[in-house]
C-alpha positions, -999 to 999 in steps of 0.1 A, spaced: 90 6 373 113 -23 368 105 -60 368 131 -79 387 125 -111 369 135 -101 337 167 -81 350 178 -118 367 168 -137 332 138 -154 347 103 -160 333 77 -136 331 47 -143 361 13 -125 358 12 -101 387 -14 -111 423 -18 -105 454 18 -110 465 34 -90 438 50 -56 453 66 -26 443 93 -18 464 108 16 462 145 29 465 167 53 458 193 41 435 223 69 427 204 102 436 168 84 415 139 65 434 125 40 416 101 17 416 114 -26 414 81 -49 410 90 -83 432 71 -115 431 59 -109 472 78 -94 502 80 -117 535 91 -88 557 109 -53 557 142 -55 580 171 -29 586 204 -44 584 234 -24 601 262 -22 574 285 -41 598 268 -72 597 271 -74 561 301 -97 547 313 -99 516 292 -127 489 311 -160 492 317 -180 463 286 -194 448 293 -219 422 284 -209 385 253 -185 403 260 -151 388 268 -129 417 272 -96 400 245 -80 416 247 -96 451 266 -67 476 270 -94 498 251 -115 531 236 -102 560 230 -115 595 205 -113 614 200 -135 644 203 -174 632 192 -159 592 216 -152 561 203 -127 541 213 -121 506 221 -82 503 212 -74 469 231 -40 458 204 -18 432 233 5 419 245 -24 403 218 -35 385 220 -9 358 246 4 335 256 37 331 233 42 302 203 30 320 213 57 351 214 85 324 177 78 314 166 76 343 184 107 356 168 122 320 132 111 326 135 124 363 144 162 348 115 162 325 
């Protein structure tokens, strides 16, 4: 599993009732992010997806861009980029074992 808050440089929280693990599949691997809480679980069509706009000094390396749902902006956050190649081979690694 990977914690999300250290991956974005926040603080470390103790884990509660809201803390989730939400799973993906991330270049051919499913893993496992921990998240502070999820609010709901939607399905965004890729072509309501725009590109990120400019966000002021926010790093936006991982953002894939904003989705639109209704009268909400979503922030579309891409999972392939939130490892390096190196971090893909170990996973990749540990998943053959």
């Amino acid at each position: 599993m990977i914690g999300l808050r250290r991956r974005f440089g926040l603080d470390a929280s103790e884990a509660d009732k809201r803390t989730r693990i939400v799973v993906a599949e991330v270049n051919g691997n499913v893993l496992g992010f921990v998240v502070d809480q999820v609010s709901e679980v939607l399905r965004i069509a890729s072509d309501t997806v725009e590109p990120p706009p400019r966000l002021g000094n926010v790093d936006r390396k991982y953002v894939q861009g904003i989705g639109k749902i209704q009268d909400r902006l979503l922030i579309v956050i891409d999972p392939s980029l939130l490892f390096d190649d190196g971090e893909c081979a170990a996973f990749a690694a540990a998943a053959s074992a």
